[in-house]
C-alpha positions as CSV (number, residue, x, y, z in Angstrom):
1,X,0.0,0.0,0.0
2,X,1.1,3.5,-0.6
3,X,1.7,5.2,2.5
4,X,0.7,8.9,0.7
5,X,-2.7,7.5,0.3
6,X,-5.0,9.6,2.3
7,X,-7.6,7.0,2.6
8,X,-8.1,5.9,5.9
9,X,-7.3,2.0,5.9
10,X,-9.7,-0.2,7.8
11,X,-7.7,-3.1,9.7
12,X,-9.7,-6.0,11.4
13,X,-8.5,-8.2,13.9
14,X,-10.6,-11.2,13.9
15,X,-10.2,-12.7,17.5
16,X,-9.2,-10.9,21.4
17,X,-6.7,-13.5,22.9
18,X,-2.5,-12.7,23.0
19,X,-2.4,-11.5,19.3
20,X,-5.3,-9.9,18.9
21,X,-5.1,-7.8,21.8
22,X,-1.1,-7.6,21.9
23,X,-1.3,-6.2,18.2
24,X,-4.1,-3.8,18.3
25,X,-2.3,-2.3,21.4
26,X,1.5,-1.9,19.7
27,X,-0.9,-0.9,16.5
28,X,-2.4,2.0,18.6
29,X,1.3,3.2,19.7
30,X,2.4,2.8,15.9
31,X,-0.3,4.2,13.8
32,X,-0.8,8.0,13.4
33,X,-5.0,8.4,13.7
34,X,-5.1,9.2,10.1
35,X,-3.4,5.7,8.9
36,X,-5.6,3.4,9.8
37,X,-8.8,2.3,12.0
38,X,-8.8,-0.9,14.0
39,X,-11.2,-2.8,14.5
40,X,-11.0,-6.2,17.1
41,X,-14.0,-8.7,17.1
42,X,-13.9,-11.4,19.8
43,X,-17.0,-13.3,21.3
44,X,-15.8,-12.1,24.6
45,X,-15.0,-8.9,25.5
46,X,-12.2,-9.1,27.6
47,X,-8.7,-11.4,27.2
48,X,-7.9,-14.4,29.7
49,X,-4.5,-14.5,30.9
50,X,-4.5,-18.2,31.0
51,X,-1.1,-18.8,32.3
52,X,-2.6,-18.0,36.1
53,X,-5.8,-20.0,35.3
54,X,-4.8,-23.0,37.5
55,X,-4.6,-20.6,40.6
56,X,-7.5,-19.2,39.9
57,X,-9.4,-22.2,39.9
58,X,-7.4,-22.8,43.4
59,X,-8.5,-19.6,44.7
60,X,-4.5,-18.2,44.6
61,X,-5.9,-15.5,42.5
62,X,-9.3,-13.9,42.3
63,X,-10.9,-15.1,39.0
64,X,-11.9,-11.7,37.8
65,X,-7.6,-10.7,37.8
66,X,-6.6,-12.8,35.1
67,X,-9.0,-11.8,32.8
68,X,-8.4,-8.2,31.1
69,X,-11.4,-5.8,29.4
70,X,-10.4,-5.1,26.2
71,X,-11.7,-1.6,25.8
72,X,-9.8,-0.7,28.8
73,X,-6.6,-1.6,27.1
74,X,-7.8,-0.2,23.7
75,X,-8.2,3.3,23.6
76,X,-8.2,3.9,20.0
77,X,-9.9,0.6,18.4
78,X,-13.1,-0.4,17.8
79,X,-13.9,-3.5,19.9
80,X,-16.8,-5.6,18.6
81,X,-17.9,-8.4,20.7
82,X,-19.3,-10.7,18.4
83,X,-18.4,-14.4,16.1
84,X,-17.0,-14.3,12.6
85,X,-18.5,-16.9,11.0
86,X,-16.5,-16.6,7.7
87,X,-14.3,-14.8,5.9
88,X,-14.5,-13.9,1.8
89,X,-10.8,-12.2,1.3
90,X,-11.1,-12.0,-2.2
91,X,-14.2,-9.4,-1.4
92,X,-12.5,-8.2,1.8
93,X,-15.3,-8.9,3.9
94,X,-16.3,-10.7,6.9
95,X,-19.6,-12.3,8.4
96,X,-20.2,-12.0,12.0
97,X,-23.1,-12.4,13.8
98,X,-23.5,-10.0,17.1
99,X,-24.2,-10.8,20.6
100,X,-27.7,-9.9,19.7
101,X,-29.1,-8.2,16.5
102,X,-28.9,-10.1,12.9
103,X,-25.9,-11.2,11.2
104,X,-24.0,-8.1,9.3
105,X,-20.9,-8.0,6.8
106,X,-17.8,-5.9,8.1
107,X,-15.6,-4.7,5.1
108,X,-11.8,-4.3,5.6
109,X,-8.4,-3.8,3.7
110,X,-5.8,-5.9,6.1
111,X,-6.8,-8.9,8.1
112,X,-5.4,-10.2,11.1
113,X,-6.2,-14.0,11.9
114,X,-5.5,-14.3,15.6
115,X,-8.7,-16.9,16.5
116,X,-6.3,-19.0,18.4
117,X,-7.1,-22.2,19.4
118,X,-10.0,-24.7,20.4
119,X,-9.5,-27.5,22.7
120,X,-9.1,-30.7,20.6
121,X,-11.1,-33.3,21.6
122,X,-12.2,-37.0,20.9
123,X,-15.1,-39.1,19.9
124,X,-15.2,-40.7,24.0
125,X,-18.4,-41.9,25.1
126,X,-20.1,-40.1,27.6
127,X,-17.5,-36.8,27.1
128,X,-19.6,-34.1,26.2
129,X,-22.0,-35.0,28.9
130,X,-19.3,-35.6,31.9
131,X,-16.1,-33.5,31.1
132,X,-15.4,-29.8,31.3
133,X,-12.3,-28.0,29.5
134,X,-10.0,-25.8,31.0
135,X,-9.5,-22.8,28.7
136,X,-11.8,-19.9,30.1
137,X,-12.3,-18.5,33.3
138,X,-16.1,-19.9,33.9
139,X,-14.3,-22.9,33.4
140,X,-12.0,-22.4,35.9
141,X,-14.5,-21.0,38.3
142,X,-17.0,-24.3,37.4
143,X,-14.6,-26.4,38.2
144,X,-13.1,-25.0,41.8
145,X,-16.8,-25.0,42.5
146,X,-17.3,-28.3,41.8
147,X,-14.3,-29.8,43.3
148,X,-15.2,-28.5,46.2
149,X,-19.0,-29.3,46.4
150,X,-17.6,-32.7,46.2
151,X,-16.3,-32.4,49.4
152,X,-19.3,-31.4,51.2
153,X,-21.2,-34.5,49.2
154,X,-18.7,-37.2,50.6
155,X,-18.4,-35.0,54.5
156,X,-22.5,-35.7,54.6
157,X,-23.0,-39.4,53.3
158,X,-22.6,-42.7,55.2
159,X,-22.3,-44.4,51.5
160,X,-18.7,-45.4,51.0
161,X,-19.4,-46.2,47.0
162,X,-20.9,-42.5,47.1
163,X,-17.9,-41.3,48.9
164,X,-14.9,-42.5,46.8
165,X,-17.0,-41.4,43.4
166,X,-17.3,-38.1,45.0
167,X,-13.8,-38.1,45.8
168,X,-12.1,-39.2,42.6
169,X,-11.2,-36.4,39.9
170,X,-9.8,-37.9,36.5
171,X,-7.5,-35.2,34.6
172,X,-6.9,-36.1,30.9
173,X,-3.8,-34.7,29.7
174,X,-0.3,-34.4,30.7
175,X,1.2,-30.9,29.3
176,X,1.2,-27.6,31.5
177,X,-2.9,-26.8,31.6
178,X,-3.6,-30.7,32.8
179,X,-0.7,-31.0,35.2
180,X,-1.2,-27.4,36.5
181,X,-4.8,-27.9,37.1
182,X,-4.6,-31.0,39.0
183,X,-1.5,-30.3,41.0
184,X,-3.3,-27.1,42.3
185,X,-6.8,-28.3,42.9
186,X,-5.3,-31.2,44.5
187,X,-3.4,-28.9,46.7
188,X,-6.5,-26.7,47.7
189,X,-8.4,-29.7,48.3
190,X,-5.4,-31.3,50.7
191,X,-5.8,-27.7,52.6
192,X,-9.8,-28.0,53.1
193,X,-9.8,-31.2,54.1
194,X,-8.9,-29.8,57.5
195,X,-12.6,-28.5,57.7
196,X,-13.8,-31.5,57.0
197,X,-12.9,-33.9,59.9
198,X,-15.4,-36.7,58.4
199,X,-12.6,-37.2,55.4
200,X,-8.9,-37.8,55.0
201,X,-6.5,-37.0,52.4
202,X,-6.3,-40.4,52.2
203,X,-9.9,-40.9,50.9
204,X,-9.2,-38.8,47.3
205,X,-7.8,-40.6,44.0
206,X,-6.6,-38.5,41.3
207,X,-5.8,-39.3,38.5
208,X,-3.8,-37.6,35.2
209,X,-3.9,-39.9,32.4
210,X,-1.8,-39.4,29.2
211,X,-1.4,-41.0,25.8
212,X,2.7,-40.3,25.7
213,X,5.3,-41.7,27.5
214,X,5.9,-38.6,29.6
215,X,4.4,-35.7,31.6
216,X,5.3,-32.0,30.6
217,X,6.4,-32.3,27.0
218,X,7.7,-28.5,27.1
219,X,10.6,-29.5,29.5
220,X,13.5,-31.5,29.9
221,X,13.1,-35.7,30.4
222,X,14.8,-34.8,33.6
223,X,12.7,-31.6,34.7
224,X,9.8,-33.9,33.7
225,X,10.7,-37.1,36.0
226,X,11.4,-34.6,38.6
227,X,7.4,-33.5,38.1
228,X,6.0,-37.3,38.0
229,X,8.1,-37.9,41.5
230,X,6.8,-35.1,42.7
231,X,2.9,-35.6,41.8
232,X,3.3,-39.5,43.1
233,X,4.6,-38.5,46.3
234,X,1.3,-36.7,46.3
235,X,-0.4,-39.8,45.6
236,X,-1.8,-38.7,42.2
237,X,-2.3,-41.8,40.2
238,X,-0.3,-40.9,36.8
239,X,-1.3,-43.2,34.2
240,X,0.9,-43.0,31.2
241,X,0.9,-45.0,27.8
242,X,-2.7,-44.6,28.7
243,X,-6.3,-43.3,27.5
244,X,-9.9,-43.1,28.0
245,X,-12.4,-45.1,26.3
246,X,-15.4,-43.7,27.8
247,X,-16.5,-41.7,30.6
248,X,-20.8,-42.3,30.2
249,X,-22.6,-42.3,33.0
250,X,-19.8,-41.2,35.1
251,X,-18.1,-44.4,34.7
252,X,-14.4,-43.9,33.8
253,X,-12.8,-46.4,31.1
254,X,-9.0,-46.8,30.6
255,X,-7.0,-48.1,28.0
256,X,-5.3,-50.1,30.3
257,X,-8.3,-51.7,31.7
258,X,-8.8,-50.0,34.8
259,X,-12.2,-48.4,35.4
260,X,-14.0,-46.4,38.2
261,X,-16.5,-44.2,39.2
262,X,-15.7,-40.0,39.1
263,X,-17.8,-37.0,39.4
264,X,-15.1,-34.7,37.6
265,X,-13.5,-35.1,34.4
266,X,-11.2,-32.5,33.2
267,X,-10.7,-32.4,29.7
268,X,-7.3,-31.0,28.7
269,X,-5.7,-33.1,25.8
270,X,-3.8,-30.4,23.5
271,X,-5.8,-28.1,21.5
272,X,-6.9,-27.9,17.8
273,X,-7.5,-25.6,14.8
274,X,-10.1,-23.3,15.1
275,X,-13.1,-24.1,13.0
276,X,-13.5,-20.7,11.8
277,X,-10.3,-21.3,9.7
278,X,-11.8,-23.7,6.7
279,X,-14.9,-21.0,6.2
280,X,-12.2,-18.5,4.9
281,X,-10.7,-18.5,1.7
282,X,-7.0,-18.4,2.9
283,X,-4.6,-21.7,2.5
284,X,-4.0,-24.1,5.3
285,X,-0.8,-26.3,5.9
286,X,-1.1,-29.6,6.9
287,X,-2.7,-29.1,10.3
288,X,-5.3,-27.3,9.2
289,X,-3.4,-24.0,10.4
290,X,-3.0,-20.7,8.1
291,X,-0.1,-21.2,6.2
292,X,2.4,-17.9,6.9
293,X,5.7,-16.3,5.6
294,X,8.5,-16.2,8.1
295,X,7.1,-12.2,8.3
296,X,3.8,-13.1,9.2
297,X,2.1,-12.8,6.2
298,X,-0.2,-15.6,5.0
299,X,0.9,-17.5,2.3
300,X,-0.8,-16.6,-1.4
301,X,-2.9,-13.8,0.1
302,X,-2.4,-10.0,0.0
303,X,-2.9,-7.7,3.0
304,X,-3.6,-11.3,5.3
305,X,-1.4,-11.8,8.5
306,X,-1.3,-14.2,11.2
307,X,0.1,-15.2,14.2
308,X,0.0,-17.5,17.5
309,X,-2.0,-20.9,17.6
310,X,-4.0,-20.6,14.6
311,X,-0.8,-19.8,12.3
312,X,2.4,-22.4,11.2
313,X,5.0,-19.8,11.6
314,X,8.5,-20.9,10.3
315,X,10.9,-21.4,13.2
316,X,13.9,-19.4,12.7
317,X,15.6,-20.2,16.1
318,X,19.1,-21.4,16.1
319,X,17.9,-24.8,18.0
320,X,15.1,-25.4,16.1
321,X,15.5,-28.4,12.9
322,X,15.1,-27.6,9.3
323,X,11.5,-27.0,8.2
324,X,10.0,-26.8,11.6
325,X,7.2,-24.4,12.6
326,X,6.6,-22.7,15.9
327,X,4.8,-24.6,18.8
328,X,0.9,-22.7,19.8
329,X,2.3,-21.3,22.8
330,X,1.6,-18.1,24.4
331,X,5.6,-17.1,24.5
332,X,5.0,-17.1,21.2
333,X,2.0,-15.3,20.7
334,X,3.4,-12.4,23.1
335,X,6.4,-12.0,20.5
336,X,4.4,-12.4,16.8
337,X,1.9,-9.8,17.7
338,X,4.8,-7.3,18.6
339,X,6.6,-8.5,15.1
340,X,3.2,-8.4,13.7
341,X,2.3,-4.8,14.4
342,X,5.8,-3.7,13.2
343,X,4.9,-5.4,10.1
344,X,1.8,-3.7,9.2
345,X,2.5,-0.4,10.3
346,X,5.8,-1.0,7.5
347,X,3.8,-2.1,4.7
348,X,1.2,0.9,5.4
349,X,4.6,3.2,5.3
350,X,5.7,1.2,2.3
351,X,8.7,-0.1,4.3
352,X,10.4,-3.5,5.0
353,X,8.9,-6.1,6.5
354,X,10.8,-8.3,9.3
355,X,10.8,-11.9,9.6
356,X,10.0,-13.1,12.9
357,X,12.4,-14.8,15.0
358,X,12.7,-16.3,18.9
359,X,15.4,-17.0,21.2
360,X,13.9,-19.4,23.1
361,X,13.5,-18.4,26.9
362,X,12.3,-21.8,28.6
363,X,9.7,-22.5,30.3
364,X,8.0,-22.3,33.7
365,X,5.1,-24.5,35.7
366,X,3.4,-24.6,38.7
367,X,2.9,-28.1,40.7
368,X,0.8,-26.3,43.8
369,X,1.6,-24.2,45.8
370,X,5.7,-23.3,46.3
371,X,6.6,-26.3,44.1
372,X,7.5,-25.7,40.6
373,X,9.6,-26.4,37.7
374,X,11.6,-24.0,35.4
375,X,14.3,-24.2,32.7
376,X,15.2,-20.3,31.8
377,X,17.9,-20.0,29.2
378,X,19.2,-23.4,29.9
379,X,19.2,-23.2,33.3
380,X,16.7,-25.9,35.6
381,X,15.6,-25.2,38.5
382,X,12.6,-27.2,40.5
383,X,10.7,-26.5,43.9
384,X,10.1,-22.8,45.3
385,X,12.8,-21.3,43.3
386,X,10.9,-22.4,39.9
387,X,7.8,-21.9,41.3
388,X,8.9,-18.0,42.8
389,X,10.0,-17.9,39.6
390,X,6.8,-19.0,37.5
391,X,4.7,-16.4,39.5
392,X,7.8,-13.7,39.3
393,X,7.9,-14.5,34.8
394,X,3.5,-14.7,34.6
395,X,3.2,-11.5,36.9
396,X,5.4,-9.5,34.7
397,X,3.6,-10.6,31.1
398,X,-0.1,-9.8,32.4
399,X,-1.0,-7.1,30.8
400,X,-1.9,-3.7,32.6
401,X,-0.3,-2.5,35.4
402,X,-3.9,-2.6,37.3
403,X,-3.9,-6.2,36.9
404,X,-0.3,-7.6,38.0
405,X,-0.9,-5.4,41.4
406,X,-3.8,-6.7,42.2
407,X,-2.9,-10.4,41.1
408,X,0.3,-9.3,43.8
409,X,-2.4,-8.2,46.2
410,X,-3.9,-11.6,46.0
411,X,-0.7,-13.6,46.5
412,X,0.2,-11.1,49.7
413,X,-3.0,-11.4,51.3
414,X,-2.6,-15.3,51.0
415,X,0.4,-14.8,53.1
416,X,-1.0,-13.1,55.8
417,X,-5.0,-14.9,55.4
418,X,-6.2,-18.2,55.4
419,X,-7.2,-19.7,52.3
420,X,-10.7,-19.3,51.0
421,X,-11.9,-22.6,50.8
422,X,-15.6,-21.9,49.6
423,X,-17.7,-23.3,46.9
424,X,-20.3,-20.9,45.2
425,X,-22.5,-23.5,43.8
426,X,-23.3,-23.5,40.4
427,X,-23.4,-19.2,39.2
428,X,-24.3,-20.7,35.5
429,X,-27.5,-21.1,37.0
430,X,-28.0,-18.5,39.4
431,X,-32.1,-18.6,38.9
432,X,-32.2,-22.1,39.4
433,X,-33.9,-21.7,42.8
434,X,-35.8,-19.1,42.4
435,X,-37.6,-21.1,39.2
436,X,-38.3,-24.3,41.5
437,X,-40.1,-21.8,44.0
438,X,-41.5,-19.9,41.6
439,X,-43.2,-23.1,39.5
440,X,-44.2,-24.3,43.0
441,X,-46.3,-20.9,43.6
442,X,-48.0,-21.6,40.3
443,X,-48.9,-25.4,40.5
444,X,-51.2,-23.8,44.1
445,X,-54.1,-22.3,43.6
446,X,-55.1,-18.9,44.5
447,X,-58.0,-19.7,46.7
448,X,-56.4,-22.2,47.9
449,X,-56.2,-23.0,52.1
450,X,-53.2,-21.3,53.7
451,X,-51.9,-24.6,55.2
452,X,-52.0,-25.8,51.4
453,X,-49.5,-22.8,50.3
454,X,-45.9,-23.1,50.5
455,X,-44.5,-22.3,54.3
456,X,-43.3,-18.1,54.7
457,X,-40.4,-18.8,55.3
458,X,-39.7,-20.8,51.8
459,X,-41.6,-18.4,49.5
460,X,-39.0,-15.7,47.8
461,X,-38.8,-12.7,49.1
């Protein structure tokens, strides 16, 4: 494009997550007002740092700090919150369909693909029914609520059957968001079961089941036997080489032949193209990501850009073998977008586009709380070193200063508090009661004796 063009040019930024949001942001400090108008169109209207999801399901950090609004980062772009259902770019143009209102067709001159990722999932009996993910923050919140509800179910039955179903939590997956989750819900639940004098540590089973031969594929094989020690020692049942035929009816299947009874399956086995990327017009690789230039630009398509999970990015690194592509990880994501908005504002100037390229840093993880693993720059560490140093590295990368005080706050208080221990019930359905109550009320008729009415003090108020 012809940066003496005074023509306004339209950029849309299909998806809120690390690149979408990282990129409008570095576009806003780039881009002179009369370059260019931005527009970002995400279902939700705020960004989840998922990183510090496990500790938010623990209750480390309140829920509501690790997600981040996105029209309080944005100052300058449009934000719509609403799902692209498919993209023409021949035309330019995009369908998406609102929160509420009909569907609508957004015109635009450069396109940035940053949908991310889905959770990739399996054709398991019973799955959809039984399991929950772990990539959002209701998730999270669902899932310490109903870890801990199954506390108070085991504390108040006499039915051992009932107890040790309510008591055993199957994790499938064995990468950072499985082994986080478990390691820190497992830990909470340790610490409640203090206010529960009718249970022992002793009565829980978890389990972490994994198709590969190891736990924690991102580190070392020694950083990763150092995690499986530390989880057995915990008594977490790790079942490797393993996978689940079938969870229906509540009735856990393994590969290996084992099978019990569980009220919680966690569902976090890798993730997988988003489906929004085969209703576009733009080419895929292999793995049904966009196919990109070293510079970010989709392959075969003018004005089209991508980055993070949704885009196979050549990987330039030093260490990395001939033809490989960058992993979907959100180190990577951080570092396209700023590549990313360099790129566009330097084809909107008529200037030279950069090829993006990463020095690895390493990696950090959580096992609960003050145990940890790390490997920065080629350095391991393991146990409250790594794990200072997960929260120390994930503090600094959550966007907005706001946000990594009060995430800060929350860890501070933690020393000084007890831990909050409490399960909301179920806030997806927050009218739950009040419609059993209600329908009750209806099914009495008006002229009906008092004694025949509903007591006071269970009518709502």
């Amino acid at each position: 494009m012809n940066g003496s063009s005074t023509r306004r040019r339209h950029i849309l930024i299909v998806g809120g997550g690390y690149v979408g949001m990282y990129t409008a942001y570095r576009l806003e400090r780039k881009l002179r007002p009369h370059e260019a108008t931005i527009t970002v169109v995400d279902p939700n209207p705020c960004m989840t740092y998922q990183p510090f999801l496990a500790e938010a399901a623990a209750g480390s950090i309140d829920a509501r700090h690790v997600v981040i609004p996105l029209r309080t980062v944005l100052k300058r772009a449009r934000v719509v919150t609403a799902e692209v259902t498919s993209i023409d770019h021949d035309r330019r143009a995009a369908k998406l369909i609102p929160v509420e209102g009909q569907a609508t067709e957004m015109r635009y001159d450069i396109l940035v693909m940053a949908v991310g990722s889905v959770a990739r999932t399996a054709p398991v009996p019973g799955l959809a029914e039984q399991a929950v993910g772990f990539h959002t923050v209701g998730e999270a919140i669902h899932l310490r609520n109903h870890v801990l509800s199954r506390l108070d179910v085991a504390a108040s039955t006499d039915d051992l059957e009932r107890r040790r179903r309510a008591l055993t939590f199957l994790f499938v997956g064995g990468g950072y968001a499985g082994v986080e989750a478990c390691a820190e819900l497992e830990d909470m639940t340790r610490y409640a079961m203090r206010y529960y004098p009718e249970l022992s540590p002793a009565d829980m089973h978890w389990v972490l089941v994994d198709r590969a031969a190891r736990i924690l594929p991102e580190v070392s094989l020694t950083m990763s036997a150092y995690a499986a020690r530390q989880l057995a020692e915990r008594n977490l049942d790790l079942r490797l080489h393993t996978f689940v035929e079938s969870v229906a009816g509540g009735v856990a299947v393994l590969s290996d032949g084992t099978h019990f009874e569980t009220d919680a399956v966690v569902w976090t086995a890798g993730v997988a193209p988003h489906p929004l990327l085969v209703r576009t017009d733009l080419p895929l690789d292999g793995n049904g990501r966009l196919a990109c230039h070293s510079d970010l630009r989709v392959i075969g398509a003018d004005n089209a850009y991508s980055a993070g999970d949704c885009a196979s990015v050549p990987d330039l690194s030093s260490s990395a073998e001939a033809g490989a592509c960058c992993a979907p990880t959100a180190q990577h994501a951080v570092r396209q977008a700023r590549t990313l908005a360099r790129n566009i504002t330097a084809s909107l100037r008529s200037g030279e586009l950069k090829a993006y390229r990463h020095a690895d840093a390493g990696s950090v993880g959580s096992l609960g709380l003050h145990k940890g693993v790390a490997e920065v720059y080629g350095v391991r560490m393991r146990g409250i070193l790594a794990w200072f140093l997960h929260r120390t590295y994930h503090v600094s990368r959550v966007p907005t200063f706001n946000r990594k005080v009060r995430i800060v706050a929350d860890w501070t208080l933690a020393l000084v508090f007890r831990r909050e221990v409490v399960s909301l019930g179920r806030p997806q359905q927050p009218g739950r009661q009040w419609e059993l109550l209600a329908g009750q009320l209806r099914m009495v008729p008006h002229d009906a004796p008092a004694g025949a009415r509903a007591p006071a003090h269970e009518r709502p108020r």
